[in-house]
N, C-alpha and C positions, 0 to 999 in steps of 0.2 A: 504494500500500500504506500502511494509517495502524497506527498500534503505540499501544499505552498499556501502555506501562512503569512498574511499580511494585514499588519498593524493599520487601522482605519479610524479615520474620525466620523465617516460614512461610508454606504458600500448598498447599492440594486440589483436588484434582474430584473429586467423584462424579458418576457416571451409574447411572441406576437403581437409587440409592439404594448402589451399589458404588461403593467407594474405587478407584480408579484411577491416579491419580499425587497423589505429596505429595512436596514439597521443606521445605529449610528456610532457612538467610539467602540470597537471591541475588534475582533477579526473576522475578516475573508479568507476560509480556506476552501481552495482547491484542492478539490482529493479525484485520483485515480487509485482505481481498485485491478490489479494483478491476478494473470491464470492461477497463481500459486497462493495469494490471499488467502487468510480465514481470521474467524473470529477472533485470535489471539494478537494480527494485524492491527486490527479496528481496537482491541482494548487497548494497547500499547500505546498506539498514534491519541485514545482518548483523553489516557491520562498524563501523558506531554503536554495536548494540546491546552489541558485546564489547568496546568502547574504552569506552562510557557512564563516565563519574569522576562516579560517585552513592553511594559509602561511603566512609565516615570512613576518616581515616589514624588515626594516634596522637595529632596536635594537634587532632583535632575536625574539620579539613576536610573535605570531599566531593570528596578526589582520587584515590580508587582506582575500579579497576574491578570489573566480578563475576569476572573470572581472577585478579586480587590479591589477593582473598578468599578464592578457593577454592569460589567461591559456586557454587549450582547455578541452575538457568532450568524454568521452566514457560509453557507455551505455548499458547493457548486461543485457538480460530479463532474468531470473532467478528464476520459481518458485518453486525451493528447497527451496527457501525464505519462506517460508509459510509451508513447514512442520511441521505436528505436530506426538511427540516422547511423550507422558505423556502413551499410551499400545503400550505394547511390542518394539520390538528393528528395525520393519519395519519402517519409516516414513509415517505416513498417507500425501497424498497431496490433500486431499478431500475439503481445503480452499481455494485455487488455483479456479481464474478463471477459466474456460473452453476459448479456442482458440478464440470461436467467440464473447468472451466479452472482453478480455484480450487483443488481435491486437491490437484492435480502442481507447483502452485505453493506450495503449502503443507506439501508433502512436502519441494520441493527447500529450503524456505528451515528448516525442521529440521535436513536433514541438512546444510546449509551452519552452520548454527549448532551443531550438534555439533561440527564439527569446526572451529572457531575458539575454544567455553568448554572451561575445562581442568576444571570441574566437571559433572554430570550434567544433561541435556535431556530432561525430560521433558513429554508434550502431555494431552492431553485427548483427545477423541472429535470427528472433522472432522462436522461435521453433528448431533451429538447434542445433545439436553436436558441440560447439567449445569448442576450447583451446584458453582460453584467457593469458595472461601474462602482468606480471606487474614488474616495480620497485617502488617499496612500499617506499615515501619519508619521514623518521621519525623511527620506521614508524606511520601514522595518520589514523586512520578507525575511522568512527564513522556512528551508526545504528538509523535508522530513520524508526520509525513506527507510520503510520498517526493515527491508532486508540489507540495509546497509546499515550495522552498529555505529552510529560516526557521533 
């Protein structure tokens, strides 16, 4: 499972040109979900994402979390995330779950992440065309890949 996590003071989707979900200070993660995922992925990735110390305390550090904040999460399934570029200039996405492993994996790692932020989780559309937008706070991205210890 890889995440791109990004520190926001706001962040949308629309699909079909409809407003869908909008937060305000907390994060945007991008999650692609992997043929070799499972539940143990999504718990791992949940509980980084709700420990992450990427917002300012009072001296300017970057030691809180998005539950010290009050912050809320948006969440946008993504498997361009899992492309691989190593032949030619296509993206292979041949690592990419298939739909009917990737939902229920992408369901359960939501509502495992509901229930760990003490602010609102809101997603996107699993499979849709959106336009998401962001104001990028920092700005702060950091990528998280569960098969890669780093």
């Amino acid at each position: 499972m890889k995440a791109v996590i990004q520190r926001v003071n706001a962040a949308s989707v629309k699909v079909e040109g409809e407003l869908i979900a909008t937060i305000g200070k907390g994060l945007l993660v991008l999650l692609g979900i992997g043929q070799d995922d499972g539940r143990e992925d999504a718990e791992c990735l949940v509980k980084k994402i709700s420990q992450l110390r990427v917002f300012r305390d009072d001296r300017g550090a970057m030691n809180l979390s998005v539950n010290e904040i009050d912050g809320e999460v948006l969440v946008i399934s993504q498997f361009t995330l899992l492309a691989k570029t190593k032949k030619g200039n296509r993206p292979s996405y041949a690592h990419a779950a298939p739909p009917e492993k990737a939902i229920p994996l992408y369901e359960a790692f939501v509502s495992m992440l509901r229930n760990r932020i003490n602010g609102e989780v809101k997603t996107g559309k699993f499979g849709a065309y959106m336009q998401v937008s962001l104001v990028n706070d920092g700005p702060v991205t950091i990528v998280i890949d569960t098969k890669r210890k780093e």
